[in-house]
C-alpha positions as CSV (number, residue, x, y, z in Angstrom):
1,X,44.4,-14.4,-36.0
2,X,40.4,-14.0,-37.0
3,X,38.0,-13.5,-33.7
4,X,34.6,-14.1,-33.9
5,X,33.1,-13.7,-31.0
6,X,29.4,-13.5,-31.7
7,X,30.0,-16.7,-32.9
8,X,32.1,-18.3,-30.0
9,X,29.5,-16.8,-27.5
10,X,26.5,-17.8,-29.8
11,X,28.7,-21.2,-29.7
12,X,29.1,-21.4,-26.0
13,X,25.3,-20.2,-25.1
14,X,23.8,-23.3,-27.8
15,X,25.9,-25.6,-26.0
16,X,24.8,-24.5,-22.4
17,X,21.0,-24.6,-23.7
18,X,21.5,-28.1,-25.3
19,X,23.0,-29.2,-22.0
20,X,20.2,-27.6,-20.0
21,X,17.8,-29.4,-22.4
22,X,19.2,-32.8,-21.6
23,X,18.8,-32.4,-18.1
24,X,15.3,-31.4,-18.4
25,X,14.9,-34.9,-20.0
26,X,17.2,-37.0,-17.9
27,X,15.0,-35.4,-14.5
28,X,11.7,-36.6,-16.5
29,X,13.8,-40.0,-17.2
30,X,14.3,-40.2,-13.6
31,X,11.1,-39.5,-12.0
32,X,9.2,-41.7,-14.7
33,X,11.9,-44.3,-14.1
34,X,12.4,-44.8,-17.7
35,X,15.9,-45.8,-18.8
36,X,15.5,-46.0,-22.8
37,X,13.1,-44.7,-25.0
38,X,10.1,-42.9,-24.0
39,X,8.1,-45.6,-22.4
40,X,4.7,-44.0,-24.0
41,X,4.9,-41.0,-21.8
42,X,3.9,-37.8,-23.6
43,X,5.5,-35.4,-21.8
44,X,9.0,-37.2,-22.0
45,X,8.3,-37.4,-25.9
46,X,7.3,-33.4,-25.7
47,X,11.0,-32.7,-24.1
48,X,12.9,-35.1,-26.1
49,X,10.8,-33.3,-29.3
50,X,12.0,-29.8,-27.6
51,X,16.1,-31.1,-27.8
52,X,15.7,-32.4,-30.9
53,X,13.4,-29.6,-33.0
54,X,16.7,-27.1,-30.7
55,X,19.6,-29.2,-32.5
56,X,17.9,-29.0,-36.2
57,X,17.7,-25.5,-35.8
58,X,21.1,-23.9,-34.0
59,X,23.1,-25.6,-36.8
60,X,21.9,-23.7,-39.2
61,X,22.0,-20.4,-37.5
62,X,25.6,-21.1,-36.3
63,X,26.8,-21.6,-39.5
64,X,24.9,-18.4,-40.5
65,X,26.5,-16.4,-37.5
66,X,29.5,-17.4,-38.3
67,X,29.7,-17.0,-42.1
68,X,28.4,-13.3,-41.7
69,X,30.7,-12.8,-38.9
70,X,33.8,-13.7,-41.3
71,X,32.6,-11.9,-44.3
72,X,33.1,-8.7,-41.8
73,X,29.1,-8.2,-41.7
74,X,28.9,-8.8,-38.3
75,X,28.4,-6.1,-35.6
76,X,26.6,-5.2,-32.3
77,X,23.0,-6.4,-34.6
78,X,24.3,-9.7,-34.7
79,X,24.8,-10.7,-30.9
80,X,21.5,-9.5,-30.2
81,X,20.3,-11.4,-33.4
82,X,21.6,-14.8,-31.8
83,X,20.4,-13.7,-28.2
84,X,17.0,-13.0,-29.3
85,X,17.4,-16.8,-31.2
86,X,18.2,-18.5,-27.8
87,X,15.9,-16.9,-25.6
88,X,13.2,-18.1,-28.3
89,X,14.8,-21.3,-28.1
90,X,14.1,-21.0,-24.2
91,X,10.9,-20.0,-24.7
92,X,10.0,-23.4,-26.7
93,X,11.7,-26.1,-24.8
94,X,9.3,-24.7,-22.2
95,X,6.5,-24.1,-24.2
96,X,6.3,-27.6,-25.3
97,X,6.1,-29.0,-21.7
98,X,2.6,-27.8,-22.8
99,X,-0.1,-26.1,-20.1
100,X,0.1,-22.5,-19.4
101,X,3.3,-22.3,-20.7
102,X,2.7,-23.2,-24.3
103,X,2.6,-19.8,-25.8
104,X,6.5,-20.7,-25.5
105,X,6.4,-23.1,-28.1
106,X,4.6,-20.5,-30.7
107,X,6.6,-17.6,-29.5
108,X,10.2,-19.5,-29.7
109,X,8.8,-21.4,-33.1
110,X,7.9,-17.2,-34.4
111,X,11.9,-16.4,-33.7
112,X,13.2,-18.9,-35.1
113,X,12.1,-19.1,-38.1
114,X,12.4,-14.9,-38.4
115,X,16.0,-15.7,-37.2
116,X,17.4,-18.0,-39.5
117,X,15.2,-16.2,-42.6
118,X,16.5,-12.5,-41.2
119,X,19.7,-14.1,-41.1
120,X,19.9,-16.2,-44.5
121,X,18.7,-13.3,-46.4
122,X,21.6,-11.3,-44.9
123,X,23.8,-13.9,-45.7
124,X,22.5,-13.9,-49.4
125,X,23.0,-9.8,-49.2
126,X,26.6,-10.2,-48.5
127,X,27.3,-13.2,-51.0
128,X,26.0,-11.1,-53.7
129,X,27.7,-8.2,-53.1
130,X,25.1,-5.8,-52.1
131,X,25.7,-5.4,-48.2
């Protein structure tokens, strides 16, 4: 039987964040009383931008994870690789409630995008042969 389990805790941890950015929306939902939609309100369209901009990364760096992980590539590197990607992924679904707290944004935008380019290019190491 094959474990990976920097992927199924990479797996578990994108699913609690997802959830945990859905609630932040369905709380702003609630106190806005706004059902459907975003009802004009910038700050509901700046969380709903956060869950969304969070689900078209974590896909990628999933499948990433999980395809090193498989080709045997995988060690101790690559769970703090994907913690590093979710508490940057923390960092800008707060960020982009905007205010103080927007350094979040840039700081979890800056990990992501070394996260899925460290990883890819790891990924392209491996296919190739040379890692």
């Amino acid at each position: 039987m094959i474990m990976l389990p920097v992927t199924l805790a990479a797996a578990a941890a994108a699913a609690v964040l997802n959830i945990w950015l859905g609630i932040r929306i369905g709380a702003l939902r609630t106190a806005l009383k706004i059902s459907v939609g975003d009802g004009g309100s910038e700050a509901l369209q700046r969380r709903m931008r956060a869950q969304l901009n969070y689900v078209e990364n974590t896909g990628f760096v999933l499948v990433l994870i999980a395809a090193i992980e498989l080709a045997g590539k995988g060690s101790w590197w690559l769970g703090l690789v994907a913690l590093a990607y979710f508490v940057g992924r923390v960092a800008h679904g707060i960020g982009m409630d905007g205010g103080k707290a927007q350094v979040g944004r840039m700081i979890g935008t800056i990990v992501t995008m070394l996260t899925q380019i460290g990883l890819a290019i790891v990924a392209a190491l491996v296919a190739a042969g040379a890692m």
